[in-house]
mmCIF file of the N, C-alpha and C atoms, coordinates in Angstrom:
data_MODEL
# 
_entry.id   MODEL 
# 
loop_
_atom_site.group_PDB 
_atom_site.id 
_atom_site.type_symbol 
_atom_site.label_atom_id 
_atom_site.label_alt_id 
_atom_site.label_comp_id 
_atom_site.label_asym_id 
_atom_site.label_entity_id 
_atom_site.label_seq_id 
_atom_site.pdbx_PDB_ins_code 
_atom_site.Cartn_x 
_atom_site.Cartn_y 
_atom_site.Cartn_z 
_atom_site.occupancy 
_atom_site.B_iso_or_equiv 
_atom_site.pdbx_formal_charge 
_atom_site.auth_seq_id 
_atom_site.auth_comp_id 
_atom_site.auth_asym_id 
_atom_site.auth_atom_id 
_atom_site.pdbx_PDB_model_num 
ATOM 1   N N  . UNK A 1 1  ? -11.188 12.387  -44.902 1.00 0.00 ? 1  UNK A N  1 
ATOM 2   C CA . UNK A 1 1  ? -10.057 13.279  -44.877 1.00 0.00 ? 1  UNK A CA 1 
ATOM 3   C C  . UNK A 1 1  ? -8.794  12.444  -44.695 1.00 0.00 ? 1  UNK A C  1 
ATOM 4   N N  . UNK A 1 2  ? -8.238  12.396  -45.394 1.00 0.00 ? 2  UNK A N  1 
ATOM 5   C CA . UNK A 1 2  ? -7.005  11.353  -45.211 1.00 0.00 ? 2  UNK A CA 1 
ATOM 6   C C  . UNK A 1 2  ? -5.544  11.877  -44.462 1.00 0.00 ? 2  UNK A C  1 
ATOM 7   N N  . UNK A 1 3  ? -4.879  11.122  -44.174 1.00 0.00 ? 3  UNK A N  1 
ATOM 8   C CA . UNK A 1 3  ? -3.841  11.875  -43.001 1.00 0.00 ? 3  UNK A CA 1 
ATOM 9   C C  . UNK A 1 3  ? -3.070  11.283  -43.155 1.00 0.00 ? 3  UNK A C  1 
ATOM 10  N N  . UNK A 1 4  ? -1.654  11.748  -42.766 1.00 0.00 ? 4  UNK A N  1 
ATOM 11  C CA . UNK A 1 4  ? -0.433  10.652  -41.904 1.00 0.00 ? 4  UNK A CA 1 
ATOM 12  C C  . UNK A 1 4  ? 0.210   10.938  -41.134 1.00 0.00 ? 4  UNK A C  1 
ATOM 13  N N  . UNK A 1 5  ? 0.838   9.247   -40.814 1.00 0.00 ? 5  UNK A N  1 
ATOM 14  C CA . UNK A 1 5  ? 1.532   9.446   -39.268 1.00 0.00 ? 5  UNK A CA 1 
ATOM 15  C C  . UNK A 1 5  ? 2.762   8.992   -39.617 1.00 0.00 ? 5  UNK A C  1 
ATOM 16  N N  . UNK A 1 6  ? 3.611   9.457   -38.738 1.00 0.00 ? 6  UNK A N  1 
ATOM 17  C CA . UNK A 1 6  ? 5.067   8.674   -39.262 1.00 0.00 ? 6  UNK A CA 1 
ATOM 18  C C  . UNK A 1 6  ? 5.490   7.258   -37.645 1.00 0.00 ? 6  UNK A C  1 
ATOM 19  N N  . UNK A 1 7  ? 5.814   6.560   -37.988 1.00 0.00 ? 7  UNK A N  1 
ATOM 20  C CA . UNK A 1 7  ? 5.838   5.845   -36.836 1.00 0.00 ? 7  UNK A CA 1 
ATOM 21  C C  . UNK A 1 7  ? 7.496   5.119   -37.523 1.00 0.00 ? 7  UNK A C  1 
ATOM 22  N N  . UNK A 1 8  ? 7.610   4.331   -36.232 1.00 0.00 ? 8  UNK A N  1 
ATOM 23  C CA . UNK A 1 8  ? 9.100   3.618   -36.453 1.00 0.00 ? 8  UNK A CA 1 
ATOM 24  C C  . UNK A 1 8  ? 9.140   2.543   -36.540 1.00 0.00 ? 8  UNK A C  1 
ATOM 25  N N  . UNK A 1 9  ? 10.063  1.606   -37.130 1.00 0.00 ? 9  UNK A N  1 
ATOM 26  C CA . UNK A 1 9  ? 9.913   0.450   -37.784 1.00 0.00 ? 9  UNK A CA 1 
ATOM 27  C C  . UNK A 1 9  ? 9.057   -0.379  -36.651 1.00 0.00 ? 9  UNK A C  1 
ATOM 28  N N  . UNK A 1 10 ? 9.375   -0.434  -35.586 1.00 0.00 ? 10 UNK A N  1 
ATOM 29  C CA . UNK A 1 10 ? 8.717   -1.212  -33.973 1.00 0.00 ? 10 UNK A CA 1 
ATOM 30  C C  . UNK A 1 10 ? 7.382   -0.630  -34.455 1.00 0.00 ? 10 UNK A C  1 
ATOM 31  N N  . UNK A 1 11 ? 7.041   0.645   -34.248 1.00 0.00 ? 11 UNK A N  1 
ATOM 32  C CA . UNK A 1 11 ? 5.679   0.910   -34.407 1.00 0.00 ? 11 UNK A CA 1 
ATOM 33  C C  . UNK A 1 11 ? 4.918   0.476   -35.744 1.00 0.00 ? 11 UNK A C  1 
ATOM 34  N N  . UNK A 1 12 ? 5.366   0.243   -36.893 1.00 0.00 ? 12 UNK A N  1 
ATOM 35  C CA . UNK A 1 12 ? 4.797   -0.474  -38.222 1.00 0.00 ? 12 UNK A CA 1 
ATOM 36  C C  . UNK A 1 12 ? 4.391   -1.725  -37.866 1.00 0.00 ? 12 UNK A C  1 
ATOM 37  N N  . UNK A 1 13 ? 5.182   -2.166  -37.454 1.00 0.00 ? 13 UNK A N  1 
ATOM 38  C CA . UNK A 1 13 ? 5.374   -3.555  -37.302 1.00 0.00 ? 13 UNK A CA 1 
ATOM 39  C C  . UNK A 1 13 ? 4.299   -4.078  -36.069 1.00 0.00 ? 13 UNK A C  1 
ATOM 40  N N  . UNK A 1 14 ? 3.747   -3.427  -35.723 1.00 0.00 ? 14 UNK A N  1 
ATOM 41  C CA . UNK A 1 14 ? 2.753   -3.493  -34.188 1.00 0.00 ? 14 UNK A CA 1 
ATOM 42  C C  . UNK A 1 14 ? 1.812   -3.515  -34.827 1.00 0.00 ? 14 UNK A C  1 
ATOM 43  N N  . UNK A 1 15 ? 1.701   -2.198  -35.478 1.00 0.00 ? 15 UNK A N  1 
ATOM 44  C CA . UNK A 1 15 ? 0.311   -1.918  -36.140 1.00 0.00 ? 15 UNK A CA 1 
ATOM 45  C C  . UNK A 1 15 ? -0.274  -2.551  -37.329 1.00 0.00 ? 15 UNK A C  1 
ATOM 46  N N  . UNK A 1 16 ? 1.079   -3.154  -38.101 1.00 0.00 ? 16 UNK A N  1 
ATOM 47  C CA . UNK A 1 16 ? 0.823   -4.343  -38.641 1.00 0.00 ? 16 UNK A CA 1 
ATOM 48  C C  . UNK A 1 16 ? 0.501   -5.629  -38.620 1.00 0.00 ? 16 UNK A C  1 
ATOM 49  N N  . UNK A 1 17 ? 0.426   -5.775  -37.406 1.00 0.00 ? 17 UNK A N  1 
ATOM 50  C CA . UNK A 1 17 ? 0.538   -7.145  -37.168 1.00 0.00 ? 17 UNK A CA 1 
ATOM 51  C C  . UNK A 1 17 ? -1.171  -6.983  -36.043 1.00 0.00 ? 17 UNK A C  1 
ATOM 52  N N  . UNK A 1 18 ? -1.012  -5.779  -35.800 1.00 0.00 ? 18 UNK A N  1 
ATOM 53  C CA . UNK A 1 18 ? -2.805  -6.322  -34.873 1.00 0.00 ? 18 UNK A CA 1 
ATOM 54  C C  . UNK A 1 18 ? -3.728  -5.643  -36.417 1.00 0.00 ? 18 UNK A C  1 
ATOM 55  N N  . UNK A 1 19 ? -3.715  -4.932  -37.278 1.00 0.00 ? 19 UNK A N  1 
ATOM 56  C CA . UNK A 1 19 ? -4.559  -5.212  -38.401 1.00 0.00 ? 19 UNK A CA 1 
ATOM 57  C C  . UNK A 1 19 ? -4.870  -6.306  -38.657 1.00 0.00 ? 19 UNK A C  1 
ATOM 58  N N  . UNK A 1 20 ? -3.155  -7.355  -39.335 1.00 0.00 ? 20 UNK A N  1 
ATOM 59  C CA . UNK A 1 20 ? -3.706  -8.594  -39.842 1.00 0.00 ? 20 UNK A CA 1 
ATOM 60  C C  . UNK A 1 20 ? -4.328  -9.288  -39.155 1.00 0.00 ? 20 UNK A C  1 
ATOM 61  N N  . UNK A 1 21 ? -4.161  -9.761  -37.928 1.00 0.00 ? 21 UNK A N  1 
ATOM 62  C CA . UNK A 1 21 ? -4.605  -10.352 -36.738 1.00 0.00 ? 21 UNK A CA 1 
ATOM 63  C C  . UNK A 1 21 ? -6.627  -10.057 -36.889 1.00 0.00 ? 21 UNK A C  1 
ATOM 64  N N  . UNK A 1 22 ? -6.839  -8.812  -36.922 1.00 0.00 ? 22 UNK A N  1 
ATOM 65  C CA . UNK A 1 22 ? -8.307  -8.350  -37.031 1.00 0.00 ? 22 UNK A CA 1 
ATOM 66  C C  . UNK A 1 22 ? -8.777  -8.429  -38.321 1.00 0.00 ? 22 UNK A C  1 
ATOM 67  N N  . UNK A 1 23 ? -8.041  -8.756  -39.342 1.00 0.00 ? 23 UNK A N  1 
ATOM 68  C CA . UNK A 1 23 ? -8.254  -8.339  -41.083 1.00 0.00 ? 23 UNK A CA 1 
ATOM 69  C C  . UNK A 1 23 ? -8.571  -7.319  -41.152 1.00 0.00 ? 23 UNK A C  1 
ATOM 70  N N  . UNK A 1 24 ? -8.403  -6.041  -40.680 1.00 0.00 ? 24 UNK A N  1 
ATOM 71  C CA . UNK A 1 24 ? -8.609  -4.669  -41.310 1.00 0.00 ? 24 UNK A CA 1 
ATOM 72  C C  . UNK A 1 24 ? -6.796  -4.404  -41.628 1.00 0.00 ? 24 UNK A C  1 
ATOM 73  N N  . UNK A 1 25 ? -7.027  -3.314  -42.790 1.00 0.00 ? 25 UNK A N  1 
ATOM 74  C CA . UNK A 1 25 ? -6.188  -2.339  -43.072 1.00 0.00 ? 25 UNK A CA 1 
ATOM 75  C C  . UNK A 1 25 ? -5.645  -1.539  -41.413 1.00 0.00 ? 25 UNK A C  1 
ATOM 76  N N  . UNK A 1 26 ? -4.525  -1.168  -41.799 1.00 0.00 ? 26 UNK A N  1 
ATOM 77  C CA . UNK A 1 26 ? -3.747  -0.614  -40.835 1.00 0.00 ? 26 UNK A CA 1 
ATOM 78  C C  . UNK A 1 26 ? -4.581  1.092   -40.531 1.00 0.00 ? 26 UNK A C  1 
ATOM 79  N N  . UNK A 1 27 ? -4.501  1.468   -41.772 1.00 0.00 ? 27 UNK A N  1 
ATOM 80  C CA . UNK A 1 27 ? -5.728  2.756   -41.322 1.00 0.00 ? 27 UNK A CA 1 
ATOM 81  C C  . UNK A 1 27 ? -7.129  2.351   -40.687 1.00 0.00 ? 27 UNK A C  1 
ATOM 82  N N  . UNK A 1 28 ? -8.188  1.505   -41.013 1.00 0.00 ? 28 UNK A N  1 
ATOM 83  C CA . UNK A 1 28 ? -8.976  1.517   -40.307 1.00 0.00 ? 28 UNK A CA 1 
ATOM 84  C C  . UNK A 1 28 ? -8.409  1.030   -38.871 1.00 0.00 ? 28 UNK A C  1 
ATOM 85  N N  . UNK A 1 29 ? -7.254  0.249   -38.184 1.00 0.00 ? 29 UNK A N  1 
ATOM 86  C CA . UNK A 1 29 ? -6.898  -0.118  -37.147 1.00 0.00 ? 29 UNK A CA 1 
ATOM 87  C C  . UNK A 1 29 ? -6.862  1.138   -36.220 1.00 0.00 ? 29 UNK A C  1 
ATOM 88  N N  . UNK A 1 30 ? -6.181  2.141   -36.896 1.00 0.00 ? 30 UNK A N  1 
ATOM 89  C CA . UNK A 1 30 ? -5.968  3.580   -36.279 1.00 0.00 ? 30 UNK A CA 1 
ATOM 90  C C  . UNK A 1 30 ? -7.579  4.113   -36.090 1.00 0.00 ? 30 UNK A C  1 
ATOM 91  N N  . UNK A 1 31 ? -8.175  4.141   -37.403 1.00 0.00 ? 31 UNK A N  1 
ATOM 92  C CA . UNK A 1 31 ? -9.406  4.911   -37.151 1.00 0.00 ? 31 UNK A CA 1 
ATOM 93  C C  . UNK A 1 31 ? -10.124 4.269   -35.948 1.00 0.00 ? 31 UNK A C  1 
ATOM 94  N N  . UNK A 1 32 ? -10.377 2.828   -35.612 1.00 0.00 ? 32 UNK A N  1 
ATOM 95  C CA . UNK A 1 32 ? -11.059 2.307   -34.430 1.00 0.00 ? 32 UNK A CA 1 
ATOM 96  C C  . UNK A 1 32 ? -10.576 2.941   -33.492 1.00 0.00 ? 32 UNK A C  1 
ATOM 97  N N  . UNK A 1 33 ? -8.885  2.928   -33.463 1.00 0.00 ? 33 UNK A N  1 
ATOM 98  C CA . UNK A 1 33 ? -8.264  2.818   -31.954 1.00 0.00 ? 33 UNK A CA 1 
ATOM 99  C C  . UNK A 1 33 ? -8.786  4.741   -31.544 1.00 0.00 ? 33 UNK A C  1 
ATOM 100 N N  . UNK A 1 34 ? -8.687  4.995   -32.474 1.00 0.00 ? 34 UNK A N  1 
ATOM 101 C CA . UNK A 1 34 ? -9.097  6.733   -32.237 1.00 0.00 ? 34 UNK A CA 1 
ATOM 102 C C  . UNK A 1 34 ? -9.874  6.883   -31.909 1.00 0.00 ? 34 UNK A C  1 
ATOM 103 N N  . UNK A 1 35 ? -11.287 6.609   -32.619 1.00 0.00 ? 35 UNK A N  1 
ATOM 104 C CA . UNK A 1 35 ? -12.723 6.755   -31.649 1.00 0.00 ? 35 UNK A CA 1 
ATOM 105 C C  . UNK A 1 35 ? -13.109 5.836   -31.033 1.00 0.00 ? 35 UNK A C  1 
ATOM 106 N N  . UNK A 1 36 ? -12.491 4.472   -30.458 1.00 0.00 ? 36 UNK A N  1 
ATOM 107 C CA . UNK A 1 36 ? -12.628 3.681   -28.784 1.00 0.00 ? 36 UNK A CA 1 
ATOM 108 C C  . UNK A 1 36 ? -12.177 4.905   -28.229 1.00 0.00 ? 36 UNK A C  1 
ATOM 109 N N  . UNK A 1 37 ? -11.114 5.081   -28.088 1.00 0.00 ? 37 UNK A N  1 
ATOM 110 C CA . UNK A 1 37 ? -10.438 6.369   -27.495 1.00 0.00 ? 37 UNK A CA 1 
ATOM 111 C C  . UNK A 1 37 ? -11.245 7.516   -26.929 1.00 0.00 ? 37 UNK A C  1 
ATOM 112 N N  . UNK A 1 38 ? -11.742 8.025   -27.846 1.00 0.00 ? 38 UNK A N  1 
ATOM 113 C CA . UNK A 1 38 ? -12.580 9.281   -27.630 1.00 0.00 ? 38 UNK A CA 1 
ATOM 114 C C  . UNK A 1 38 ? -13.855 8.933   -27.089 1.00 0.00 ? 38 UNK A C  1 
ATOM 115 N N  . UNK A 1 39 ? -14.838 8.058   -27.724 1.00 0.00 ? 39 UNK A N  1 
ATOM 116 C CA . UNK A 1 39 ? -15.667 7.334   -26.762 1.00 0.00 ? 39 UNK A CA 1 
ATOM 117 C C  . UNK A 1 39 ? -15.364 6.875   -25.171 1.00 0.00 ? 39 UNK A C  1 
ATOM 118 N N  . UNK A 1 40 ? -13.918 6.162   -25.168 1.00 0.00 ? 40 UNK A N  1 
ATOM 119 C CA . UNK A 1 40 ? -13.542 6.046   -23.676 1.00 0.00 ? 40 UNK A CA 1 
ATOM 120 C C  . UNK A 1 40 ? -13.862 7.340   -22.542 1.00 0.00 ? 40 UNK A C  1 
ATOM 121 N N  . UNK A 1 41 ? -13.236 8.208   -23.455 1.00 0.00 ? 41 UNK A N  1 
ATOM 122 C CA . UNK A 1 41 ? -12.613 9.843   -22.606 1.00 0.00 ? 41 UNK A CA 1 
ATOM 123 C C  . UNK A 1 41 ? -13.952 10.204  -22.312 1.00 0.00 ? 41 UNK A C  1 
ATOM 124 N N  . UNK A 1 42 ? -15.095 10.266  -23.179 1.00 0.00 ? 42 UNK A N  1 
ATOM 125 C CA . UNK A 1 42 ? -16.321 10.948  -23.206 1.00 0.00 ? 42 UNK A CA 1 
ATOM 126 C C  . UNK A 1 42 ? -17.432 10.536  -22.374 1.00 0.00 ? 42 UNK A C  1 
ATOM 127 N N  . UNK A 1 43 ? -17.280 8.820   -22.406 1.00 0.00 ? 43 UNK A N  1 
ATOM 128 C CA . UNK A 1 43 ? -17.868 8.051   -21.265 1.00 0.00 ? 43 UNK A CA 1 
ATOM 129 C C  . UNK A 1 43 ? -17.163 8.108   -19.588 1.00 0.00 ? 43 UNK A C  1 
ATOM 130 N N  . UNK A 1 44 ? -15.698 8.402   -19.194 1.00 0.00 ? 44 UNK A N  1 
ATOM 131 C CA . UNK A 1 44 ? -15.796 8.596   -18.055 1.00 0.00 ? 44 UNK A CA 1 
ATOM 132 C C  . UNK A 1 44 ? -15.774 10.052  -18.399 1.00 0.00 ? 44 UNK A C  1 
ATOM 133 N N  . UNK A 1 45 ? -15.944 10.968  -18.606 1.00 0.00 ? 45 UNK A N  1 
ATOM 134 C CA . UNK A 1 45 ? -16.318 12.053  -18.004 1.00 0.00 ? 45 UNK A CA 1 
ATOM 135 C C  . UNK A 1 45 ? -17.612 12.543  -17.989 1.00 0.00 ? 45 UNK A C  1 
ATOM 136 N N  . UNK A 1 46 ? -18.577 11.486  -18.364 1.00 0.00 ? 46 UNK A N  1 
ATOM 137 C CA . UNK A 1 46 ? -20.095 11.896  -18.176 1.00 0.00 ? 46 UNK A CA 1 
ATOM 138 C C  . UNK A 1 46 ? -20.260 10.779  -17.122 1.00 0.00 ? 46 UNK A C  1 
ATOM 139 N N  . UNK A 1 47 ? -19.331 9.713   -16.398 1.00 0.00 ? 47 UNK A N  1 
ATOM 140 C CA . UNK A 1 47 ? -19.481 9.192   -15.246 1.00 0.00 ? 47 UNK A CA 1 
ATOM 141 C C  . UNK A 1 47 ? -18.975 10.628  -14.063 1.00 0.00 ? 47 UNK A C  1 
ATOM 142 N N  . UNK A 1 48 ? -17.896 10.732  -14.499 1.00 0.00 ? 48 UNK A N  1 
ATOM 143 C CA . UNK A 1 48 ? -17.371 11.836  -13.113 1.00 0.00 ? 48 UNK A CA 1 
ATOM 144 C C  . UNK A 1 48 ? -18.593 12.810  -13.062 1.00 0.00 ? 48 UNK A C  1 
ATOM 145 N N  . UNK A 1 49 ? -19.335 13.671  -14.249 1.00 0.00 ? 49 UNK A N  1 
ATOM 146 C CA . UNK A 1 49 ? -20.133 14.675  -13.751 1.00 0.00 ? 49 UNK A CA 1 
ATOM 147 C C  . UNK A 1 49 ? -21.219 13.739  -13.324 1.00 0.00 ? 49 UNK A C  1 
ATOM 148 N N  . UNK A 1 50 ? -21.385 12.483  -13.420 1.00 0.00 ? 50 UNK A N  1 
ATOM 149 C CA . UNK A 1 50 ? -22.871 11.796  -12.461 1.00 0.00 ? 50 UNK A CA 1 
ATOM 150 C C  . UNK A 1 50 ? -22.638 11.783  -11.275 1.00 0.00 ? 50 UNK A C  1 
ATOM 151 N N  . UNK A 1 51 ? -21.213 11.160  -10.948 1.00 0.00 ? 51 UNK A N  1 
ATOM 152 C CA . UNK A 1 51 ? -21.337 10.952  -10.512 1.00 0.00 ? 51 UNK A CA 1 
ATOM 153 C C  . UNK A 1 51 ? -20.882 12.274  -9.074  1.00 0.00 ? 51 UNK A C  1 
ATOM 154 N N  . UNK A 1 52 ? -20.505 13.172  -9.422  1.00 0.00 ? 52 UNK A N  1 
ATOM 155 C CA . UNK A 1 52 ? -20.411 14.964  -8.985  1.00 0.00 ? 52 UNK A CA 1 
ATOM 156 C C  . UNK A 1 52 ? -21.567 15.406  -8.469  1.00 0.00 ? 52 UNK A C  1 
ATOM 157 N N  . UNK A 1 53 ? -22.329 15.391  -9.363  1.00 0.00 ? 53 UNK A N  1 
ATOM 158 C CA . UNK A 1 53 ? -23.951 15.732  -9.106  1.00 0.00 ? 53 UNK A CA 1 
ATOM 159 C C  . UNK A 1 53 ? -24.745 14.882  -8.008  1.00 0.00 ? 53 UNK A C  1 
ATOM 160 N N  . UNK A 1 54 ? -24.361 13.465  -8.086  1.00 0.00 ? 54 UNK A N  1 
ATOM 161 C CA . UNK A 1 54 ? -24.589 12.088  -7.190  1.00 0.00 ? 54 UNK A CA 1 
ATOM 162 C C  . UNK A 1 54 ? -24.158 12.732  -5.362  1.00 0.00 ? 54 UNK A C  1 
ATOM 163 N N  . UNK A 1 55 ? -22.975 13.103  -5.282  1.00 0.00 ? 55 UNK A N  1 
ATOM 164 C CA . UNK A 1 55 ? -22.182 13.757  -4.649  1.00 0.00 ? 55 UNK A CA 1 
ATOM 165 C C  . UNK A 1 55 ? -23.013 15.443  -4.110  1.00 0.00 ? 55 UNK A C  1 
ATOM 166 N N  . UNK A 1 56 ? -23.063 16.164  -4.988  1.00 0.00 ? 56 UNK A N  1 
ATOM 167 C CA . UNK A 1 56 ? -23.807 17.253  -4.582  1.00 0.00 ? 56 UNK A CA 1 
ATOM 168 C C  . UNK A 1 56 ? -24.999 17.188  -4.076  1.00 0.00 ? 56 UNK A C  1 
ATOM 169 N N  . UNK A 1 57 ? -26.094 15.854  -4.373  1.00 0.00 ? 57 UNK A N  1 
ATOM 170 C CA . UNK A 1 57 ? -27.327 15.899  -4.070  1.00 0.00 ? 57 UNK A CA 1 
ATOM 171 C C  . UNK A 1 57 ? -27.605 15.729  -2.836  1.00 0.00 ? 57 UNK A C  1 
ATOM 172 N N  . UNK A 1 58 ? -26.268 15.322  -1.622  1.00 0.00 ? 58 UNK A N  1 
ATOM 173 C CA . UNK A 1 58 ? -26.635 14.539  -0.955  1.00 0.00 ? 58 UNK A CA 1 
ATOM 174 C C  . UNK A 1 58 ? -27.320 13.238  -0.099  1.00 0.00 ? 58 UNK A C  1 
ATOM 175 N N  . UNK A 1 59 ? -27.395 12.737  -1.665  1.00 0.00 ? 59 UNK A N  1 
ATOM 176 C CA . UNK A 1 59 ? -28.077 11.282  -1.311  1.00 0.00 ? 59 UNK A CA 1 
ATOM 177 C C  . UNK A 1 59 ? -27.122 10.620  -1.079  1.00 0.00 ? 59 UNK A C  1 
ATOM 178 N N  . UNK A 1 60 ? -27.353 9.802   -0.291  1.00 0.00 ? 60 UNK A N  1 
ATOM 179 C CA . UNK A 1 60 ? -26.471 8.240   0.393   1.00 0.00 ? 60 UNK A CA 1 
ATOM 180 C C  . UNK A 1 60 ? -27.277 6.712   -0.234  1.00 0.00 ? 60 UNK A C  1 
ATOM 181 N N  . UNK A 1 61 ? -25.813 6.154   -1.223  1.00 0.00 ? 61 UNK A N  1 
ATOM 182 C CA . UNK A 1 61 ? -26.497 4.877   -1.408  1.00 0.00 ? 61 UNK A CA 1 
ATOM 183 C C  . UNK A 1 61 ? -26.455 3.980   0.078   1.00 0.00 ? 61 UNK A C  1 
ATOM 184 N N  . UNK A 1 62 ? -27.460 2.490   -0.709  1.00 0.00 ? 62 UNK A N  1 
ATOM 185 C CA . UNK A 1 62 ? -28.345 1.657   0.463   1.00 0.00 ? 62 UNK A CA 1 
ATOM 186 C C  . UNK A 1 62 ? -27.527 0.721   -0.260  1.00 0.00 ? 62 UNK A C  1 
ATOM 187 N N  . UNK A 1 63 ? -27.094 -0.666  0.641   1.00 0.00 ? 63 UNK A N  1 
ATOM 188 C CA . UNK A 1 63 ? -27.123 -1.652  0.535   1.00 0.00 ? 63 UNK A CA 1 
ATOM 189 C C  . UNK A 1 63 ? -27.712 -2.709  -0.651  1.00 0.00 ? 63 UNK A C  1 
ATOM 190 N N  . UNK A 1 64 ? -26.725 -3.234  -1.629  1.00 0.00 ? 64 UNK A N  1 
ATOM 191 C CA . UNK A 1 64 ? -27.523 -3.918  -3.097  1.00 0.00 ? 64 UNK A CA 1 
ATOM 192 C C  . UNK A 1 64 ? -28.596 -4.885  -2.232  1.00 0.00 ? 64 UNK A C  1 
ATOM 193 N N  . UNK A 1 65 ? -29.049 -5.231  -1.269  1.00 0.00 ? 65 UNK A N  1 
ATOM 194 C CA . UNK A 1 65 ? -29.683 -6.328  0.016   1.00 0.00 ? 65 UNK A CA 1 
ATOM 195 C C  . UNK A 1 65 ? -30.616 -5.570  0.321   1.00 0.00 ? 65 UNK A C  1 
ATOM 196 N N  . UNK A 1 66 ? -31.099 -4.204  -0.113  1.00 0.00 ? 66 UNK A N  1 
ATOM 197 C CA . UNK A 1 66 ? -31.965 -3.310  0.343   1.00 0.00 ? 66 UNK A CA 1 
ATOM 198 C C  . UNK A 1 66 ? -33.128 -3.355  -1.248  1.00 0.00 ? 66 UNK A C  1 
ATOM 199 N N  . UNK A 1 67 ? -32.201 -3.041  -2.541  1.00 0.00 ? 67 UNK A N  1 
ATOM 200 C CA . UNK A 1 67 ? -33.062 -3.553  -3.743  1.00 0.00 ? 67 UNK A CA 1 
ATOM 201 C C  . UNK A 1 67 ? -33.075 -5.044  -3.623  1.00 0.00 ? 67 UNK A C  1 
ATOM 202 N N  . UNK A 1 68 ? -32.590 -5.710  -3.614  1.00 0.00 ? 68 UNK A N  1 
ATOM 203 C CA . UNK A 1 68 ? -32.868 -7.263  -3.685  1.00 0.00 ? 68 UNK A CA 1 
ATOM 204 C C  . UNK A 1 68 ? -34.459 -7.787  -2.843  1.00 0.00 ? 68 UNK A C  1 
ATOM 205 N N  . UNK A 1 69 ? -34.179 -7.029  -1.764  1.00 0.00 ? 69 UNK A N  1 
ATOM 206 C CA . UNK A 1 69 ? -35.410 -7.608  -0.822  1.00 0.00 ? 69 UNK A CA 1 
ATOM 207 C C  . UNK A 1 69 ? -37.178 -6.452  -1.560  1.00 0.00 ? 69 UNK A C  1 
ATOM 208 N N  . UNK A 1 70 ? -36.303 -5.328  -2.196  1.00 0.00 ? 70 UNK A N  1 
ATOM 209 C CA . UNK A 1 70 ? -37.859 -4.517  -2.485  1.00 0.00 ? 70 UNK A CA 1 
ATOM 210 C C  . UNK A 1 70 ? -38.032 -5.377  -4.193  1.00 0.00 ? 70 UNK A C  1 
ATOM 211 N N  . UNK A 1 71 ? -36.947 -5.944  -4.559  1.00 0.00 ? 71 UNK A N  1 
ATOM 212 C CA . UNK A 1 71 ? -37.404 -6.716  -5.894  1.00 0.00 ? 71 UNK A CA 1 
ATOM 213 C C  . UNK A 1 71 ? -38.189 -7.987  -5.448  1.00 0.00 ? 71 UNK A C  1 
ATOM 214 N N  . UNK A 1 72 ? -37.781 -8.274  -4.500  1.00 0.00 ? 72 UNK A N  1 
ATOM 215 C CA . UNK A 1 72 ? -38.197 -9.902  -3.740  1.00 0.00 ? 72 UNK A CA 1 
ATOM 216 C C  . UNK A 1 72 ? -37.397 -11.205 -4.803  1.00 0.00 ? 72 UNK A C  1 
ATOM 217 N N  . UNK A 1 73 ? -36.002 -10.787 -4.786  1.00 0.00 ? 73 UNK A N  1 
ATOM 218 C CA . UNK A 1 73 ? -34.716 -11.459 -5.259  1.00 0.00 ? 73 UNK A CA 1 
ATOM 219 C C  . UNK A 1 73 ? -34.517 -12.193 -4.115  1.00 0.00 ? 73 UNK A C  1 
# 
């Protein structure tokens, strides 16, 4: 689906210059930066509900010295 954006000479010139830098086209530069993006957003908010639920269960973490010694690290 193809799209556009209007940006300002500063903003061309950014986005031009980290394409060439990567050798992609300036559109695929956008398409990465969009879904890192959305991947970012999607990964902490399936940390916050772990870690919510982590929180609701009432469990209390132990000491990393508590697995180390049951690994025999």
């Amino acid at each position: 689906m193809p799209f556009s954006i209007r940006l300002t000479k500063e903003e061309q010139q950014l986005a031009g210059s980290y394409a060439a830098l990567h050798a992609i086209s300036i559109g695929e530069a956008f398409k990465r930066a969009l879904f890192e993006r959305i991947e970012d957003e999607f990964d902490l908010s399936a940390a916050d509900e772990a870690y919510n639920e982590y929180l609701q269960s009432g469990k209390q973490s132990a000491p990393i010295e508590n697995l180390w010694k049951e690994l025999d690290l």
